[in-house]
NUVEXSE-738884 format. One record per residue (C-alpha): x, y, z; residue in one letter. Coordinates in steps of 0.05 Angstrom, whole numbers, padded with zeros to 5 digits, always signed. Each point is the difference from the previous one (the first is absolute). Layout:
<pts>
XYZA/...
</pts>
This chain:
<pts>
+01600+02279+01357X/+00046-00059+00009X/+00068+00007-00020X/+00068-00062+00000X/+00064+00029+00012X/+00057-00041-00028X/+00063-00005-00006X/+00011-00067-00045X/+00064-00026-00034X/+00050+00038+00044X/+00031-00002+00062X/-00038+00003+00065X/-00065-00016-00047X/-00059+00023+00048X/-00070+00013-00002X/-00055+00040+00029X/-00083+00012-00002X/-00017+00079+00003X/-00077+00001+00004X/-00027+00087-00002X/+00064+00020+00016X/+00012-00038+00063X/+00051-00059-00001X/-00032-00061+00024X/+00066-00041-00002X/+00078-00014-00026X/+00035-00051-00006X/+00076-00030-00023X/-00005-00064-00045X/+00069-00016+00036X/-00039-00013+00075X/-00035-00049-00040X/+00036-00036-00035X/+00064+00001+00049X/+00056+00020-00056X/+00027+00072+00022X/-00008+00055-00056X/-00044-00034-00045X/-00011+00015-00070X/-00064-00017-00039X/-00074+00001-00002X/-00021+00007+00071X/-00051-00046-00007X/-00003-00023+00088X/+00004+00080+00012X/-00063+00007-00055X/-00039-00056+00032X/+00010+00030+00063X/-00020+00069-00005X/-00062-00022-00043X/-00024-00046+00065X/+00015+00061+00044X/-00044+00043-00043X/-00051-00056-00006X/-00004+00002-00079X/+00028-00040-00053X/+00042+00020-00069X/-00063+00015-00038X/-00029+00055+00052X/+00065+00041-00015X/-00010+00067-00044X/+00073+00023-00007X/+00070-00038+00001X/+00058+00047+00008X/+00073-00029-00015X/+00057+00045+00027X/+00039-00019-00067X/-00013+00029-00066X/+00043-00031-00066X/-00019+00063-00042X/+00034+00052+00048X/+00074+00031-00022X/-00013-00040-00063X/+00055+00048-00043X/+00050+00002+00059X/-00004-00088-00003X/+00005+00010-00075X/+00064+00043+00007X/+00024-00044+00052X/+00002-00060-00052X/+00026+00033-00043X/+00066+00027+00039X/+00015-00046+00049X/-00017-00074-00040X/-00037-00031+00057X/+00000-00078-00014X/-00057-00028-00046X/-00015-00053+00061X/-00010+00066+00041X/-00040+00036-00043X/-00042-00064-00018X/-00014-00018+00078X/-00021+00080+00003X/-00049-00009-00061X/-00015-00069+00033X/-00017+00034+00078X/-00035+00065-00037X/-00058-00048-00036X/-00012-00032+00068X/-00011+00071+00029X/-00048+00016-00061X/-00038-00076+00004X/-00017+00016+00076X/-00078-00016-00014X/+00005-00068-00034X/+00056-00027+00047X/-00048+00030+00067X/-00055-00038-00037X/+00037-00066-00011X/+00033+00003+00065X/-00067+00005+00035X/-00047-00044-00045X/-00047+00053-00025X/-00023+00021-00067X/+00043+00060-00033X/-00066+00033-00021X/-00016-00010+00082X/+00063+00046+00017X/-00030+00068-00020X/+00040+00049+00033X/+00037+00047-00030X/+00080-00010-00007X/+00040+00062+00011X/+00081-00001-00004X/+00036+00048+00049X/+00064+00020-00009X/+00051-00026+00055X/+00023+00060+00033X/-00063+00039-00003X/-00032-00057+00030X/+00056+00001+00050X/-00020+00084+00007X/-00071-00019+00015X/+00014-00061+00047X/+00021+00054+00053X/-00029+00070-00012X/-00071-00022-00021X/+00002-00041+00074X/+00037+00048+00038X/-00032+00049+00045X/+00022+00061-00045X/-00048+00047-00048X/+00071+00023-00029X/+00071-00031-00001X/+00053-00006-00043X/+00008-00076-00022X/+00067-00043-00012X/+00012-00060-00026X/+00056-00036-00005X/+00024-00075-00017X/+00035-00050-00055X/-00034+00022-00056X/-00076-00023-00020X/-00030+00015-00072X/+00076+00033-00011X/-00007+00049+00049X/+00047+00001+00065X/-00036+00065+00037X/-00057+00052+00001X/-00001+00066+00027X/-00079+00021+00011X/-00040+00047+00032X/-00074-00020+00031X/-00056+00047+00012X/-00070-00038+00018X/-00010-00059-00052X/+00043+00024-00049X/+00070-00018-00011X/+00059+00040-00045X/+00055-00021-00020X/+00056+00046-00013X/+00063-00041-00013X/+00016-00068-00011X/+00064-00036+00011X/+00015-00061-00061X/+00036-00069-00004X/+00065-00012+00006X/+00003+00059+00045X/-00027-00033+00070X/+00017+00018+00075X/-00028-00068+00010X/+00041-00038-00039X/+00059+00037+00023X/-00013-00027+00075X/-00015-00073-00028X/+00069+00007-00044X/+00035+00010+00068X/-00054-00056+00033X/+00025-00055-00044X/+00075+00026-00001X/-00007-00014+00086X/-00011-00073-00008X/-00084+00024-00004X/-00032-00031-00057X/-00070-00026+00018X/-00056+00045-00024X/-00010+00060+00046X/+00062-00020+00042X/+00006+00094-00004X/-00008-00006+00081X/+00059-00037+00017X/+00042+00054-00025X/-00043+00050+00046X/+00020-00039+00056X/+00067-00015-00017X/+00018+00071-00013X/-00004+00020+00074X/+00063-00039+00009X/+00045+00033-00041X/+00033+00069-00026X/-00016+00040-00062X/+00063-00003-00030X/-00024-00011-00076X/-00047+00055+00002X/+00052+00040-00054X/+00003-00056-00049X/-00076-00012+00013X/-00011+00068-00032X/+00028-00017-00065X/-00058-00062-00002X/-00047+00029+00026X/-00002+00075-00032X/-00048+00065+00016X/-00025+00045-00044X/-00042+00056+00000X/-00072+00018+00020X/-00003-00076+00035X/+00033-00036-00058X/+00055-00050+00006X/+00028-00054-00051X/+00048-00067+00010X/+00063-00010-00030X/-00021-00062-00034X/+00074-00024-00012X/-00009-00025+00078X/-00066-00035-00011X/-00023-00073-00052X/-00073+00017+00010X/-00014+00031-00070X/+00034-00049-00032X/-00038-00061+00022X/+00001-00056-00040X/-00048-00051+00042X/-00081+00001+00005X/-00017+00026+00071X/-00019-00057+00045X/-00068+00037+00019X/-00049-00057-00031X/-00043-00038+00063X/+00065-00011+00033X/+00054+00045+00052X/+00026+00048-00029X/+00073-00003-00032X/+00047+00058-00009X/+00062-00007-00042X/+00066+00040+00029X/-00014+00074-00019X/+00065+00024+00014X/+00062-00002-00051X/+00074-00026+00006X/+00013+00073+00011X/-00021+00001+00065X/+00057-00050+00026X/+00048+00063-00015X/-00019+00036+00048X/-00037-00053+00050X/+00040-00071-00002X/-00029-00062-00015X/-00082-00003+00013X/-00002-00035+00064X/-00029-00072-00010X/-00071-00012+00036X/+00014-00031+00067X/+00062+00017+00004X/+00033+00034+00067X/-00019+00078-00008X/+00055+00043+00013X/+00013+00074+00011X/+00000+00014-00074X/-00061-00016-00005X/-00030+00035+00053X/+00040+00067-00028X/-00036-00009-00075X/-00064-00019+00026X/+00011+00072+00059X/+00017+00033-00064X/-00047-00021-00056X/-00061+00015+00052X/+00031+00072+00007X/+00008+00013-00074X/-00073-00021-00008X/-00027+00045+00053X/+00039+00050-00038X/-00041-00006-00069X/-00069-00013+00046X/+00008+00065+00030X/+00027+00035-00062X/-00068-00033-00018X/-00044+00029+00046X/+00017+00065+00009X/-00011+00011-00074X/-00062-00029+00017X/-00020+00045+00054X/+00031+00068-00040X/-00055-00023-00060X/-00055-00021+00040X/+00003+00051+00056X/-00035-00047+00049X/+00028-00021+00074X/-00037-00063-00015X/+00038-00060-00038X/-00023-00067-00023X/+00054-00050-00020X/-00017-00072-00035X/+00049-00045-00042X/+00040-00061+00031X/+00056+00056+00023X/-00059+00033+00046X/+00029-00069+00046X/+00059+00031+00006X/-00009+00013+00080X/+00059+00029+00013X/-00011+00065-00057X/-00070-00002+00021X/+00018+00015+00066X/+00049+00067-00011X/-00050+00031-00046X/-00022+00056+00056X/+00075+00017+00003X/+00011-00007-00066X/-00056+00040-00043X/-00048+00057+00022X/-00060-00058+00002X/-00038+00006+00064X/-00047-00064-00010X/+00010-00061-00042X/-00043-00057-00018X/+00021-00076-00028X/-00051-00051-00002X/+00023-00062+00028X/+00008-00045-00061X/+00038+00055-00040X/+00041-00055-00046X/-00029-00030-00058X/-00048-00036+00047X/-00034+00065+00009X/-00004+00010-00082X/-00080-00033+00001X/-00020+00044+00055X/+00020+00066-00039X/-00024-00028-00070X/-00068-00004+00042X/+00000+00074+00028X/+00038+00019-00069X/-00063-00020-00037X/-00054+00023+00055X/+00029+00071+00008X/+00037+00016-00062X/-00030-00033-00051X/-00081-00015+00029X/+00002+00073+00041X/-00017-00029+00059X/+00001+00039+00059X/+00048-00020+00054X/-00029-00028+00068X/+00048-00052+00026X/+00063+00006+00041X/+00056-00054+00007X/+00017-00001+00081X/+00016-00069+00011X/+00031-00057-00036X/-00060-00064+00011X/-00028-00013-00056X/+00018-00075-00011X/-00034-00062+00023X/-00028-00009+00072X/-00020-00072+00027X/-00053-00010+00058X/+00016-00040+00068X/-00039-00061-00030X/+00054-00001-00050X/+00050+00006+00037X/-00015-00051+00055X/-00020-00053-00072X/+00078+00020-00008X/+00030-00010+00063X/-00039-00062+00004X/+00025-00032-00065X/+00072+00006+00030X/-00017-00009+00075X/+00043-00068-00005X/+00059+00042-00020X/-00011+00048+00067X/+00012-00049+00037X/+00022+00022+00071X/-00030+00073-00017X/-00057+00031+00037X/-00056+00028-00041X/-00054+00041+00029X/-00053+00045-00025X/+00004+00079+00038X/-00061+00040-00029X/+00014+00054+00035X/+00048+00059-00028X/+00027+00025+00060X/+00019-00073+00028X/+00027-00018-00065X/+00042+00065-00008X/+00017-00003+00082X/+00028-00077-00011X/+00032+00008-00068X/+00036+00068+00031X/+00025-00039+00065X/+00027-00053-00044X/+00042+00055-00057X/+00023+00031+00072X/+00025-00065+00033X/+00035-00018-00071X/-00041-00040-00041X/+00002+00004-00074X/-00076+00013-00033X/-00032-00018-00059X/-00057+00052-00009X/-00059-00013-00053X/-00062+00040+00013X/-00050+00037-00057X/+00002+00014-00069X/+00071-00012-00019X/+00044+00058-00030X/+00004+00038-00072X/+00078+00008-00010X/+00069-00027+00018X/+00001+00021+00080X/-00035-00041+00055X/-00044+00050+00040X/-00028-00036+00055X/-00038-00050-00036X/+00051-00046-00031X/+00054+00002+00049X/+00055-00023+00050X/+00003+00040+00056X/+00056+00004+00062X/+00019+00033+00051X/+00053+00058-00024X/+00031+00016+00071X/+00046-00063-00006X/+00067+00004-00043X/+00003-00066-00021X/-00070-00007-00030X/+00022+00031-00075X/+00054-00061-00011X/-00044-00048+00033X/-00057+00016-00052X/+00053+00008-00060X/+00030-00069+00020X/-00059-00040+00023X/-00062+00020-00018X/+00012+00042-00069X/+00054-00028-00019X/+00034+00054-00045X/+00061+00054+00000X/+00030+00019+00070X/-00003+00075-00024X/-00076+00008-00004X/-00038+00041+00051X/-00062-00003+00021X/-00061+00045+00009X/-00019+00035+00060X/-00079+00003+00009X/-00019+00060+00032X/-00059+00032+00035X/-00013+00058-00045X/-00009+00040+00064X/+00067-00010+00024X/+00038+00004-00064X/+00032+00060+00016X/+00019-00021+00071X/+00046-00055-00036X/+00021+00032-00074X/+00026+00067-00018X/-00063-00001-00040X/-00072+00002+00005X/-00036+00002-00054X/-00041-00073-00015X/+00024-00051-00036X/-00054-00057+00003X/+00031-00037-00058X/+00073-00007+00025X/+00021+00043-00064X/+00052+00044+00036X/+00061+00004+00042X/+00011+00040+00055X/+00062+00008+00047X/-00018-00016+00067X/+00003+00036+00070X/+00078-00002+00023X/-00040-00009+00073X/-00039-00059-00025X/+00050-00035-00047X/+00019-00049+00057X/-00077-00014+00023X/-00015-00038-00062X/+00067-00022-00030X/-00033-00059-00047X/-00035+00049-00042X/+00058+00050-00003X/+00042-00002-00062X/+00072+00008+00017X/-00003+00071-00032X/-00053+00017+00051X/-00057+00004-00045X/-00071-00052-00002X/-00041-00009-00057X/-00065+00006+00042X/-00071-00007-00003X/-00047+00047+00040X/-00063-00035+00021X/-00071+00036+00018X/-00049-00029+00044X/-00056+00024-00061X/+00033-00043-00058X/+00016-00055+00040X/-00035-00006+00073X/+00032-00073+00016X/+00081+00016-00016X/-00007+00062+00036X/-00024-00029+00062X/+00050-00063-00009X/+00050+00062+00005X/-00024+00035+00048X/-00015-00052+00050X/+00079-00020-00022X/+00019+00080+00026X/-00050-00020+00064X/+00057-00057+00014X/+00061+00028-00016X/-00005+00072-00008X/+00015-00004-00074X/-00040+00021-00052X/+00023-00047-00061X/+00006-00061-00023X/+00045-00037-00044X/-00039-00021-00062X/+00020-00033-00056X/-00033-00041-00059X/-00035-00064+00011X/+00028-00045-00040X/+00070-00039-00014X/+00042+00009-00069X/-00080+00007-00034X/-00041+00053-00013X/-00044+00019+00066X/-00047-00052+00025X/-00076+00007-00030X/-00043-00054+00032X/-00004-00034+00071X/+00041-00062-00033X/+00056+00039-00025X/+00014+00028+00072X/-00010-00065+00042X/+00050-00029-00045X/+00051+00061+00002X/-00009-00010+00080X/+00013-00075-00003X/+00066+00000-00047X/+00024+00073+00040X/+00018+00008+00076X/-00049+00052+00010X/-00028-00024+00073X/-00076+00025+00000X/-00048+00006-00075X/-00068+00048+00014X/-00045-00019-00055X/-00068+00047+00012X/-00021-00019+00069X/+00048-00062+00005X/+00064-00002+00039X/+00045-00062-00019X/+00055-00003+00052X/+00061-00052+00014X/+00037+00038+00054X/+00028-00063+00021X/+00033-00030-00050X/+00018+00058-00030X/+00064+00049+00011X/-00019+00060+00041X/+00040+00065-00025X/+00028+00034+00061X/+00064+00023-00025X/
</pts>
């Protein structure tokens, strides 16, 4: 049984292949088409897993969409009626609903076949409970309760489930308007904030400032009981859109969610690019703690009514790090489980293992414990690569190191002596976080090295941190915290000992947003860290994404070029090492 996971014609549009229950790949349509967020028919990310899984469109039995027009159809009713939603709106909704329901035709045009060729099945999932499935049915739990929580998909904001084998329940639902995740992205755009997904910056940013709006926060953002909560929508514009979402083959566009109301309390919205001040370090401090209030009013509901230590959380707000991160101090939840691509991205892999379990009773044989599921390119391509732009490396030395232990032993010496690396090995990752596969790597011992990366090879915000890479053996002898976190989902405070070891992957609230890395999910990184420890005595590296302004590098030509227009001073690609330690800046600072 071979199953297509989608998530078309909305943000972070994805696919994946499930063949018996086992995921053969997943991929972002943004890595392949270079525009951050994308929104569409991911027909790169389609093409892709089909080659993977060595079939084509008409060997498919089932399609699963994680979006379903005919769910809440009385609440969107009621919603017309009472709050007047343009006709522009509710035409481009009507307009993006028919596309959803003409999947078959438009897979059949797009890829030259016959309709009548395209046999399989089309099943529409609803968004959250696709969201629900995308972690529990993956995660290594028989029983867990599930949340999800985001913007709003099929006019639901949140889901509060419980998971026993392959069967999900789900016992309350939170609706549109009402949204935790649109309350963050009010605040987002209000900071200056507006590209798609920008929800991170205000993560970092908050460590800089003081929670002194928390009180008027609460009369936003308002609890209620049994793990309720509601907006006061005279603070928020989102309900009353009048403009077609911008989610057609192109980045997605919000419009300003919140209302003239907020400058009451707030000021003026800062203007993007504009000098950040305290003020907005206080409302971003405080709208993070108001939201871990309501995701832990959440939860603990969700544990009284589920009566599991286990938890599964999915929804774009399962990337909210920082909450993810307090949740052993914070609820009675003893293990916890978010697949790596828990946005929408991650809405085709839980339409997938909605339909296999839920709907087809299949049994469940198939863990999620590491994040490579995208593309993966042989040496011979990558030396075709490196020799289409050798003319442009001028003054670099390429060589070929077959061996694992050299490589990792030479790429290690030059992280410890400074050098900036551009890391591109395997199958590349399933998510938003670089894991080792995708990634920039330096050495965290040295102060200097977070600006120098902001400023000169990333080119974004002064305020952003980056991730600690850890072995998962020595987690605890660096973080107040133990337990794994292979898909750099969660903050923890650091050692007060060890702050000053690694000060370029220290926040300057003393926390990292790390990564634990096992020698069994992936054998190279571990040994590039460990023969890194061998050198310095330090367990971690500084990792951050591979790529520049873009979504993270896919292919062998996406990273030579990031290397070429960066400063990064050495690029691995598979066995090669391209190195300019001459001509380029060494980092000793």
């Amino acid at each position: 049984m071979i199953i297509l996971g989608l998530n078309a014609y909305h943000p972070d549009s994805s696919a994946c292949i499930i063949k018996d229950g086992q995921l053969i790949a997943a991929a972002e349509e943004e890595r392949f088409c270079r525009i951050k967020h994308w929104a569409g028919l991911p027909k790169e990310s389609i093409r892709y897993c089909l080659t993977e899984a060595g079939i084509g469109l008409e060997d498919l039995d089932y399609i699963a969409l994680n979006r379903n027009p005919y769910a809440n159809f009385h609440k969107k009713v009621n919603f017309v009626i009472f709050k007047h939603p343009s006709l522009a709106l509710i035409k481009d909704r009507l307009k993006n609903s028919l596309k959803v329901r003409g999947i078959k035709d438009t897979l059949a045009r797009e890829f030259s076949i016959p309709t009548k060729d395209l046999e399989a099945k089309v099943y529409n999932i609803e968004h959250h409970r696709a969201h629900l499935a995308s972690s529990f049915f993956v995660s290594p739990f028989n029983k867990a309760a599930i949340v999800s929580l985001d913007g709003f998909g099929d006019f639901t904001s949140g889901m509060v489930a419980s998971g026993v084998e392959n069967r999900i329940k789900v016992i309350y639902e939170i609706n549109y308007p009402h949204s935790l995740g649109l309350f963050y992205t009010a605040f987002t755009q209000f900071l200056g904030f507006k590209d798609f997904g920008d929800e991170y910056k205000v993560m970092g940013l908050s460590a800089f400032g003081r929670p002194k709006y928390t009180e008027a926060l609460r009369d936003i953002l308002i609890l209620k009981p049994q793990g309720r909560f509601k907006l006061n929508l005279d603070y928020f514009s989102f309900y009353k859109r009048k403009e077609p979402f911008a989610w057609d083959n192109a980045k997605p566009i919000l419009q300003d969610n919140y209302a003239l109301k907020f400058i009451e309390i707030f000021g003026e919205p800062r203007t993007p690019g504009s000098k950040i001040d305290h003020i907005h370090c206080d409302i971003a401090r405080s709208v993070q703690e108001i939201y871990e209030e309501a995701f832990f009013h959440i939860l603990n509901y969700a544990f009284k009514i589920s009566n599991t230590p286990n938890l599964c959380l999915a929804g774009g707000c399962a990337l909210n790090s920082l909450a993810n991160g307090k949740i052993f101090n914070h609820t009675p939840f003893k293990e916890i489980y978010i697949q790596p691509a828990s946005s929408d991205a991650g809405g085709s892999l839980g339409a997938g293992y909605y339909l296999y379990h839920q709907l087809l009773g299949g049994k469940r044989s198939f863990r999620m414990t590491h994040a490579y599921w995208g593309p993966q390119f042989s040496d011979t391509e990558i030396k075709k690569e490196i020799d289409n732009v050798r003319q442009s490396l001028n003054g670099c030395a390429i060589e070929e190191v077959k061996d694992a232990e050299e490589l990792c032993s030479r790429v290690a010496k030059f992280i410890a002596e400074g050098r900036v690396v551009g890391w591109f090995q395997g199958r590349m990752e399933w998510g938003p976080r670089a894991l080792g596969n995708r990634s920039i790597l330096a050495d965290p011992r040295r102060p200097k090295m977070k600006d120098i990366l902001n400023a000169r090879i990333k080119k974004r915000e002064w305020f952003r941190p980056f991730a600690p890479s850890v072995l998962v053996e020595k987690t605890q002898d660096y973080f107040q915290e133990s337990y794994p976190e292979p898909f750099m989902l969660k903050v923890y405070p650091a050692r007060d000992d060890k702050k000053s070891l690694v000060p370029a992957v220290i926040n300057v609230d003393g926390t990292g947003r790390l990564q634990t890395v096992s020698k069994e999910e992936n054998p190279l990184f571990w040994q590039l860290i460990n023969k890194f420890e061998g050198l310095t005595g330090i367990p971690i590296l500084l990792n951050t994404s591979f790529n520049e302004n873009e979504p993270i590098i896919c292919n062998p030509r996406e990273a030579l070029d990031c290397f070429l227009r960066t400063k990064m001073d050495v690029l691995v690609l598979g066995n090669y090492i391209v190195s300019n330690l001459a001509a380029r800046e060494v980092y000793n600072e």
